[in-house]
GUTIZA-796422 format. One record per residue: residue number from 1; z, y, x of N, C-alpha, C, CB in turn. Coordinates in Angstrom, 1 decimal, padded with zeros to 4 digits. Glycine has a CB too. Example, Ala and Ser with C-alpha at 12.3 -4.5 7.8 and 13.67 -1.06 7.14 Angstrom:
2
  vexse      nZ      nY      nX     caZ     caY     caX      cZ      cY      cX     cbZ     cbY     cbX
      1   007.8  -005.7   013.2   007.8  -004.5   012.3   007.8  -003.3   013.2   009.0  -004.5   011.3
      2   007.1  -002.2   012.8   007.1  -001.1   013.7   007.9   000.0   012.9   005.7  -000.6   014.1
***
This chain:
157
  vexse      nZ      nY      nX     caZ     caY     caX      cZ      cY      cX     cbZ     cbY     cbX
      1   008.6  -017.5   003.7   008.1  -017.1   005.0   009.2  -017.0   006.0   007.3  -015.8   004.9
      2   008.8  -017.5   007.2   010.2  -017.4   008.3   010.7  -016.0   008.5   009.8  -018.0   009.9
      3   010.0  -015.4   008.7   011.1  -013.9   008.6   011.2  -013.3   007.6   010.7  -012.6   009.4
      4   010.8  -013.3   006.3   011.0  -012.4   005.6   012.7  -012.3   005.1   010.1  -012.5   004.5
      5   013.6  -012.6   006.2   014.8  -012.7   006.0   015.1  -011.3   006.7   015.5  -014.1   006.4
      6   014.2  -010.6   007.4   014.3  -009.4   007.9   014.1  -008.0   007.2   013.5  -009.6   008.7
      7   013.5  -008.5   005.5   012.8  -007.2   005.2   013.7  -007.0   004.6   011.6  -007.1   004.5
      8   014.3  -005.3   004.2   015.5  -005.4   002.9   014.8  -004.4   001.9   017.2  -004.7   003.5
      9   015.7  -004.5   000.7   014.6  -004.4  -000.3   015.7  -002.7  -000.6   014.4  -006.1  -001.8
     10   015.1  -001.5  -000.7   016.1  -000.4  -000.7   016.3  -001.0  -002.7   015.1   001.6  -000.1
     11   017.0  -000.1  -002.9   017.4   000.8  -004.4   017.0   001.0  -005.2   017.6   001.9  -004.5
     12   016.6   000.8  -006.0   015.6   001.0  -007.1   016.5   001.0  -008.9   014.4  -000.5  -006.9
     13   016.1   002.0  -009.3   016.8   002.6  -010.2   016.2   001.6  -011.6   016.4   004.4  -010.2
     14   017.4   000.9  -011.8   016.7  -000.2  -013.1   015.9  -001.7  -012.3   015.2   000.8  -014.2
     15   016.4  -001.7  -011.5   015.5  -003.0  -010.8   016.6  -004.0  -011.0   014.9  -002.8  -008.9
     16   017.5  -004.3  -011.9   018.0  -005.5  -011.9   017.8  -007.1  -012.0   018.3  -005.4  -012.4
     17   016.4  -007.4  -012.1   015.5  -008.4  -012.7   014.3  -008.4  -011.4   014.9  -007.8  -014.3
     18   014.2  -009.3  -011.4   012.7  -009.7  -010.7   011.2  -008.9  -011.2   012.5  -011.4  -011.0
     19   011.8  -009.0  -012.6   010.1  -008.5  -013.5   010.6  -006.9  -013.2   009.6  -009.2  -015.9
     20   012.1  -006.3  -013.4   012.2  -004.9  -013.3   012.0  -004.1  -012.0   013.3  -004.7  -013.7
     21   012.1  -005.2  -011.1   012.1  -004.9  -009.8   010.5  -004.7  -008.7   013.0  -005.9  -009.3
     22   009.9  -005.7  -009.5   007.9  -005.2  -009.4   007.7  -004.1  -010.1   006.7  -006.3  -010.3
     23   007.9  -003.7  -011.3   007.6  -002.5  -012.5   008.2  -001.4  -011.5   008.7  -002.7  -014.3
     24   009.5  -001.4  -010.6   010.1  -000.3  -010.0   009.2   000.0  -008.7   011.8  -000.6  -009.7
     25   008.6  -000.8  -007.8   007.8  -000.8  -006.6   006.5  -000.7  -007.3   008.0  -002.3  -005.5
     26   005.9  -001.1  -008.2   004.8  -001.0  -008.7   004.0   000.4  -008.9   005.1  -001.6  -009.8
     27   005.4   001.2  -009.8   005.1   002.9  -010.4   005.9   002.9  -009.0   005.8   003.7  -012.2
     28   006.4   003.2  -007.9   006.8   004.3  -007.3   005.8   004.8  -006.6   008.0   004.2  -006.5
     29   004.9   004.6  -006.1   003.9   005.1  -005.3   002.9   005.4  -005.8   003.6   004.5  -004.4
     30   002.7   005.1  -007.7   001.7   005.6  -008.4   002.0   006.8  -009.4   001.1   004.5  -009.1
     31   003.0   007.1  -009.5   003.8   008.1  -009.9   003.0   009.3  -010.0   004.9   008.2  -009.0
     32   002.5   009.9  -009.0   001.5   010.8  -008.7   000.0   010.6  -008.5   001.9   011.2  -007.9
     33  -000.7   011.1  -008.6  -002.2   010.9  -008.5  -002.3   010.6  -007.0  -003.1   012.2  -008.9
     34  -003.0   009.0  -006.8  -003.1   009.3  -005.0  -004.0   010.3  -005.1  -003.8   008.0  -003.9
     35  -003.7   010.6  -003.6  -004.4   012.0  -002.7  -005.7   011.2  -001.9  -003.0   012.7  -001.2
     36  -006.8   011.6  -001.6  -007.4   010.8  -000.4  -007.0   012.0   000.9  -009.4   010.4  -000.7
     37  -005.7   012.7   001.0  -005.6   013.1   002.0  -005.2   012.6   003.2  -005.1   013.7   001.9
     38  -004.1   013.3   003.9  -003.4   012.6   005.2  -002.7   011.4   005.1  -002.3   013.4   005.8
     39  -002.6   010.8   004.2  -001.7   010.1   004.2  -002.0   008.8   004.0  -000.9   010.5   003.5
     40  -001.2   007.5   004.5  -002.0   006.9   004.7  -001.6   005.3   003.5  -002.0   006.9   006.2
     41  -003.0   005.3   002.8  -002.9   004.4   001.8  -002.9   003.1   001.8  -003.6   004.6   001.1
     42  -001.5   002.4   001.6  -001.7   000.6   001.9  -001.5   000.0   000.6  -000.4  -000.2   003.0
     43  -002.4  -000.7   000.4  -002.5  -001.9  -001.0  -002.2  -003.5  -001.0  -004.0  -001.9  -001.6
     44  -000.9  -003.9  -001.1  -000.1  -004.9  -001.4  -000.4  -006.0  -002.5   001.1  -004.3  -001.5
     45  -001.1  -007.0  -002.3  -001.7  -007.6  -003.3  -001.7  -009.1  -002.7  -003.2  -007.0  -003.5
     46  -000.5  -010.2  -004.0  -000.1  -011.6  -003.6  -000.6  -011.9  -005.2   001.7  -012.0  -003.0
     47  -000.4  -013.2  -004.6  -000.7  -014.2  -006.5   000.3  -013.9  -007.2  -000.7  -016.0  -006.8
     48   000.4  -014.5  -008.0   001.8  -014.2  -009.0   002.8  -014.7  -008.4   001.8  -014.8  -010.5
     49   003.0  -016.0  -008.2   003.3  -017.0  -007.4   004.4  -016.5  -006.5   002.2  -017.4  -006.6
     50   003.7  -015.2  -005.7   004.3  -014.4  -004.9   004.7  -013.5  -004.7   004.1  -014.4  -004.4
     51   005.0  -013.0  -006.2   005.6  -011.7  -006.7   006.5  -010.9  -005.5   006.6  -012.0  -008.0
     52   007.7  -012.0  -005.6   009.0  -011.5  -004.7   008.8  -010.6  -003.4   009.9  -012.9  -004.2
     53   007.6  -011.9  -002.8   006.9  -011.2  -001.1   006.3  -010.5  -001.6   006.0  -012.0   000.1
     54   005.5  -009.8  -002.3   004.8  -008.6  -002.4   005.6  -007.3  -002.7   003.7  -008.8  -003.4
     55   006.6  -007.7  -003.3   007.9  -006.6  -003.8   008.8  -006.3  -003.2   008.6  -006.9  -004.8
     56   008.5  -007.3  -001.6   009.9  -006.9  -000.4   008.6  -006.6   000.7   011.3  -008.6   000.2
     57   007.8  -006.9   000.7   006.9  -006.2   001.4   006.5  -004.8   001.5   006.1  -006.8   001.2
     58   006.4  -004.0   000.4   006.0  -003.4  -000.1   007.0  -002.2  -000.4   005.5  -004.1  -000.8
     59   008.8  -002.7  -000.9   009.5  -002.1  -000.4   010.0  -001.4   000.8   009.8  -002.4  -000.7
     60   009.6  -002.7   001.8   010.1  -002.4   003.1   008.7  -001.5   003.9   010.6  -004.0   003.9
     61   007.9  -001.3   003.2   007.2  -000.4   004.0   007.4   001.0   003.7   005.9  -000.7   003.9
     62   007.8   001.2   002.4   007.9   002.3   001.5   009.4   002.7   002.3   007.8   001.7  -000.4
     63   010.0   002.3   002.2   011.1   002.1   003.4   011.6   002.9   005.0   010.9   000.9   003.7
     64   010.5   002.1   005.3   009.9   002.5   006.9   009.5   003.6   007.2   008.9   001.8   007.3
     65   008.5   003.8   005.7   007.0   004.6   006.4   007.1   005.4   005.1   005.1   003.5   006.7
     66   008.0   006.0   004.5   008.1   007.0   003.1   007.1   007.8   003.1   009.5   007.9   003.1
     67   006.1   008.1   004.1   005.2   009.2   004.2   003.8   008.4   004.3   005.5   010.1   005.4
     68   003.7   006.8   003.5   002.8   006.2   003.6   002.7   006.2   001.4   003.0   004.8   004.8
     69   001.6   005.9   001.6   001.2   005.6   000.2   001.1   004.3  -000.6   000.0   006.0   000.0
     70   001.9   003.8  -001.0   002.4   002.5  -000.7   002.0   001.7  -002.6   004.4   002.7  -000.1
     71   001.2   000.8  -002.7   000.7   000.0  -004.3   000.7  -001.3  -004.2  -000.9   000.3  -004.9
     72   001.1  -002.0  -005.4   001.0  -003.2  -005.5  -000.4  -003.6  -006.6   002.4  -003.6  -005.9
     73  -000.5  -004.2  -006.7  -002.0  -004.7  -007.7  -001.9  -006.3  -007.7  -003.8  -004.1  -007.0
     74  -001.9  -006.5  -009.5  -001.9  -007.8  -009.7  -003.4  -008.5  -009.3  -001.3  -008.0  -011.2
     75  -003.3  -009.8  -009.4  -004.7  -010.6  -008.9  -005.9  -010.2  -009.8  -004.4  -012.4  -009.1
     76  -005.7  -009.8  -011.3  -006.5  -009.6  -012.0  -007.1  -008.0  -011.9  -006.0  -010.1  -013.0
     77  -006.2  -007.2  -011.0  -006.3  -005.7  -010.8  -006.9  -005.6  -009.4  -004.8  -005.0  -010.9
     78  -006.9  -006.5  -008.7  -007.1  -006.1  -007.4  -008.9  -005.6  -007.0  -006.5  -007.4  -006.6
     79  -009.8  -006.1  -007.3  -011.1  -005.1  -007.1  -010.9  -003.8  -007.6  -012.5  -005.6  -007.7
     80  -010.3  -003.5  -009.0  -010.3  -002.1  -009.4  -009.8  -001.1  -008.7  -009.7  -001.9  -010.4
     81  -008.4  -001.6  -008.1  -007.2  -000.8  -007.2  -007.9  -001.0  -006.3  -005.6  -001.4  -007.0
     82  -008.7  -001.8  -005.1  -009.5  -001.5  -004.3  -010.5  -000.3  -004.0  -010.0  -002.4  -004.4
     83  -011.3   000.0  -005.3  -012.0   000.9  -005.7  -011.5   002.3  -005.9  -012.5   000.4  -006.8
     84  -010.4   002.0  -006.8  -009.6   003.6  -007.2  -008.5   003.8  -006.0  -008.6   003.7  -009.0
     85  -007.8   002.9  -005.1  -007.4   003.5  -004.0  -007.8   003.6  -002.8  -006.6   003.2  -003.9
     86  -009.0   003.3  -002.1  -009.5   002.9  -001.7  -008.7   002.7  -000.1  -010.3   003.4  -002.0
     87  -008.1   002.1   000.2  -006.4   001.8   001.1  -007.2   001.6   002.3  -004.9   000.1   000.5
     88  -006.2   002.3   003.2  -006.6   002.0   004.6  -006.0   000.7   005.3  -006.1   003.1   005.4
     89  -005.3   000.1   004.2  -004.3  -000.9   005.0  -004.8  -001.9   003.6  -002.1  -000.4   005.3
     90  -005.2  -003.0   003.9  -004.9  -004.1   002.6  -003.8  -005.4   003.0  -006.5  -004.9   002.0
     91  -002.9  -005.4   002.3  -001.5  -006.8   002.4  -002.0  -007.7   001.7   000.1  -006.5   001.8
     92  -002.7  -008.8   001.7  -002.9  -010.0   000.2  -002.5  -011.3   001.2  -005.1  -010.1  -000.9
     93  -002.8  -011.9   000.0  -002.3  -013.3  -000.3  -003.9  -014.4  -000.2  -001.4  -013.2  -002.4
     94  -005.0  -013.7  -000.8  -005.9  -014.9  -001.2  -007.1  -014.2  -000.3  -006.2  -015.1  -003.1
     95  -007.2  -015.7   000.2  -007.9  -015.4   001.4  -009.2  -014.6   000.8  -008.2  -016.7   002.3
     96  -010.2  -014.3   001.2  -011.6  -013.8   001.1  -011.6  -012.6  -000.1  -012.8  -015.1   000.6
     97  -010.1  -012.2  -000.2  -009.7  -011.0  -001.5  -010.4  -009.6  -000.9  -007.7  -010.8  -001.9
     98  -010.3  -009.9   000.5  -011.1  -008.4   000.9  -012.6  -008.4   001.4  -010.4  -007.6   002.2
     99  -013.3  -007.7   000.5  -014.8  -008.2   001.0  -015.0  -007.8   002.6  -016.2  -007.4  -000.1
    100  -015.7  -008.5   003.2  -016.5  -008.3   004.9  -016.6  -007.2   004.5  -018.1  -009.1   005.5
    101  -016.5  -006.3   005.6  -016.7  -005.2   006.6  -016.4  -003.8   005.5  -018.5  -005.1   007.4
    102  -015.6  -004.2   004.7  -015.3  -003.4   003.9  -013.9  -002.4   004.0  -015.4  -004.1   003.0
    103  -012.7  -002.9   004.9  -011.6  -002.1   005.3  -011.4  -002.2   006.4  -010.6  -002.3   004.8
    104  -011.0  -001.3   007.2  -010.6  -001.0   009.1  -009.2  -001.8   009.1  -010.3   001.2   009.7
    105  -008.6  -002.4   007.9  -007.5  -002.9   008.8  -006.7  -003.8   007.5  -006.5  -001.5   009.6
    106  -006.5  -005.3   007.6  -006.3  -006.0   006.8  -004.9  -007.2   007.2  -007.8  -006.5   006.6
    107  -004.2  -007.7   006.0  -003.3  -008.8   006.7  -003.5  -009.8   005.7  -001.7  -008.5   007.0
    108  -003.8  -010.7   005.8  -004.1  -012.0   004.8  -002.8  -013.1   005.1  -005.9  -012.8   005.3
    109  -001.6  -012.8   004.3  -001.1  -014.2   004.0  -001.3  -015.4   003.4  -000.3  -014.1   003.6
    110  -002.2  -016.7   003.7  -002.3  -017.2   003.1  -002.0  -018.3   002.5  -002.9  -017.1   003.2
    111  -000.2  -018.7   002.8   000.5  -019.7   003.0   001.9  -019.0   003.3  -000.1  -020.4   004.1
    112   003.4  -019.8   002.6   004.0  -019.7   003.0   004.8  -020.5   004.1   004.2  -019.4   002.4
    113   003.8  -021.6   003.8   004.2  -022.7   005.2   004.1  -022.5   006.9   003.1  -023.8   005.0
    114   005.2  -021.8   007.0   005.2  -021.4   008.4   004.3  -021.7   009.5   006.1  -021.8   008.8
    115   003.9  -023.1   009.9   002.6  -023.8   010.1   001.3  -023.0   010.1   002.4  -024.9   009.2
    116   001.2  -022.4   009.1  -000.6  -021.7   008.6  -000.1  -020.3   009.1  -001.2  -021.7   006.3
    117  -000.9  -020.2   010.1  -001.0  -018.3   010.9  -001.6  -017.0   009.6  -002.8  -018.3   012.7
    118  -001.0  -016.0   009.5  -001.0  -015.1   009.0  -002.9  -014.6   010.0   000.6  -014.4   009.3
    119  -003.4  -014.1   009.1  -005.1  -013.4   009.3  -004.9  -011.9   009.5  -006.3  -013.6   007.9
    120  -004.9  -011.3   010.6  -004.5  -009.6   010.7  -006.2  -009.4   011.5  -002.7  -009.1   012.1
    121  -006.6  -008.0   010.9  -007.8  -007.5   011.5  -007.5  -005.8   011.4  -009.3  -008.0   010.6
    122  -007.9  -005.2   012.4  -007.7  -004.0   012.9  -008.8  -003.7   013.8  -006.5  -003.8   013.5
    123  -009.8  -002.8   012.8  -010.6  -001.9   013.8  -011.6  -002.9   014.2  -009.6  -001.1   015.1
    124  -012.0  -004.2   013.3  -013.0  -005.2   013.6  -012.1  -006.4   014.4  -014.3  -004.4   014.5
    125  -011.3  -006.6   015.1  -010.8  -006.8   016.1  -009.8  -008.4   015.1  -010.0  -005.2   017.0
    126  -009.7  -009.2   014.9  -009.5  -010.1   014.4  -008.3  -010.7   015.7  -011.0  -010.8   013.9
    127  -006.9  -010.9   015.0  -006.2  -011.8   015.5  -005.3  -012.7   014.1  -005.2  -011.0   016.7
    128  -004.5  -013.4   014.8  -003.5  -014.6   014.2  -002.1  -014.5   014.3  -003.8  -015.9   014.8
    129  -001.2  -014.5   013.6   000.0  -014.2   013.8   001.1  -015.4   012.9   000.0  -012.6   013.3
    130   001.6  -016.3   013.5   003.3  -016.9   012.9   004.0  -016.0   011.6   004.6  -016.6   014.4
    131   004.0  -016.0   010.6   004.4  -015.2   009.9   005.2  -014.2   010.2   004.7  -015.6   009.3
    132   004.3  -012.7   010.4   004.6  -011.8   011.2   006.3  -011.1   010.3   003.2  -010.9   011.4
    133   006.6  -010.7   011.4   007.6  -010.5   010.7   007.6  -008.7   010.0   008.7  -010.9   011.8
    134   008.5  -007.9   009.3   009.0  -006.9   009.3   008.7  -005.4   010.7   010.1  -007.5   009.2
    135   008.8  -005.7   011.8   008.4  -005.2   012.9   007.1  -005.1   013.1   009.0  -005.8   013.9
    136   006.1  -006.1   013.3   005.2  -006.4   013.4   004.2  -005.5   012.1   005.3  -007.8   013.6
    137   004.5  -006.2   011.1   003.8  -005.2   010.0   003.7  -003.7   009.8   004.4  -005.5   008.9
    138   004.9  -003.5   010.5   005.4  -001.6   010.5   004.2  -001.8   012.1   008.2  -000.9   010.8
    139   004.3  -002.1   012.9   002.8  -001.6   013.8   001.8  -002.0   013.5   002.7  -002.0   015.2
    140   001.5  -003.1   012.2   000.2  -002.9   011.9  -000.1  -001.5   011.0  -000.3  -004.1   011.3
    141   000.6  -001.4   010.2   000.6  -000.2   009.1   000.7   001.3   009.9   002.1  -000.4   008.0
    142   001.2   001.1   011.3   000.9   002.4   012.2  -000.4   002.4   012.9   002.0   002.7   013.2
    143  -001.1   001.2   013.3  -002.3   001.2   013.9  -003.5   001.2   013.1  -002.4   000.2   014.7
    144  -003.2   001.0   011.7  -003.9   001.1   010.3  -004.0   003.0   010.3  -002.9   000.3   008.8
    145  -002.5   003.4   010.4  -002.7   005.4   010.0  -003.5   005.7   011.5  -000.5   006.7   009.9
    146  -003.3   005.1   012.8  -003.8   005.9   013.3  -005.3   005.8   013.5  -003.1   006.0   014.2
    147  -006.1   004.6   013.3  -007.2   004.5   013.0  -007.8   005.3   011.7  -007.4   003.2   013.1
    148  -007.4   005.6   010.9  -007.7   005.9   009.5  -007.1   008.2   010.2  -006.3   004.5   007.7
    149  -006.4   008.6   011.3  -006.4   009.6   011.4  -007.4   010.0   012.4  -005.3   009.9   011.6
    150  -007.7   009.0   013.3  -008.3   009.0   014.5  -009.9   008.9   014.7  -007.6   008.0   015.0
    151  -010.0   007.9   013.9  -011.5   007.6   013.8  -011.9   007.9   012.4  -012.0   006.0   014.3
    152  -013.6   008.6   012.8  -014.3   008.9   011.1  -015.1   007.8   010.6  -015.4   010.3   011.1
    153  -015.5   006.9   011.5  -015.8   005.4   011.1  -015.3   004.3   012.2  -017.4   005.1   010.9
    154  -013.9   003.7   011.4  -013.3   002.7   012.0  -014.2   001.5   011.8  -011.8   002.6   011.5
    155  -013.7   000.2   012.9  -014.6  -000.7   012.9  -014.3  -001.6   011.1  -014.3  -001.7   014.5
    156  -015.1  -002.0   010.8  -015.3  -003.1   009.6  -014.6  -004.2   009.8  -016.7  -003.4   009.4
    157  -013.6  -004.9   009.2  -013.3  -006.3   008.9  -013.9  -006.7   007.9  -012.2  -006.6   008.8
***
């Protein structure tokens, strides 16, 4: 992806390895029982394919936004983790992975070919984005908390 030369990946205790370094982003935000409280829950979900971007994604939000609730879920996990987290924010990879009108706020990568626009929906409201970068994602993941603090039924994507 053209920016992901922006995201940095923090510290992770035993993450020397690619496979150790999903296992370390994977459990840090499941560590504890999610809350369905204040806080605000985003679910990070690529093919396998695209381990790396889901694991720098995912770090860098955990990063940013330490007071966000931050999961990864493999392709074969992803309706369950949908269900048991039920995330105000969804990050994936495959297109039609989030059913219609089912989350207030969504980012569909579906390509890393710079060419193919990124799918962002917030609050019903559908735009297109150049492979957004680092910046961009940290204001979607803040217009995701503040709809999910703000409104008691955000609009449906």
């Amino acid at each position: 992806m053209k920016h992901m030369d922006h995201l940095f990946l923090v510290h992770l205790p035993h993450a020397r390895s690619p496979e150790n370094l999903y296992s370390a982003i994977r459990w840090s935000g499941q560590k504890k029982p999610w809350k369905r409280g204040n806080k605000t829950r985003i679910l990070v979900a690529f093919r396998t394919e695209y381990r790396v971007y889901q694991c720098a994604i995912a770090s860098a939000i955990q990063t940013h936004r330490p007071h966000a609730q931050v999961a990864v879920a493999e392709p074969n996990e992803f309706e369950a983790e949908m269900e048991r987290l039920d995330p105000h924010l969804v990050i994936c990879s495959s297109p039609n992975a989030v059913p219609p009108d089912s989350k207030s706020a969504w980012v569909g990568f579906y390509s890393l070919d710079p060419e193919v626009l990124a799918a962002i929906c917030l609050d019903g409201e559908y735009s297109e984005s150049h492979n957004p970068g680092l910046g961009e994602l940290l204001s979607i993941v803040d217009e995701a908390e503040r709809l999910a603090r703000m409104k008691s039924d955000p609009g449906a994507c």
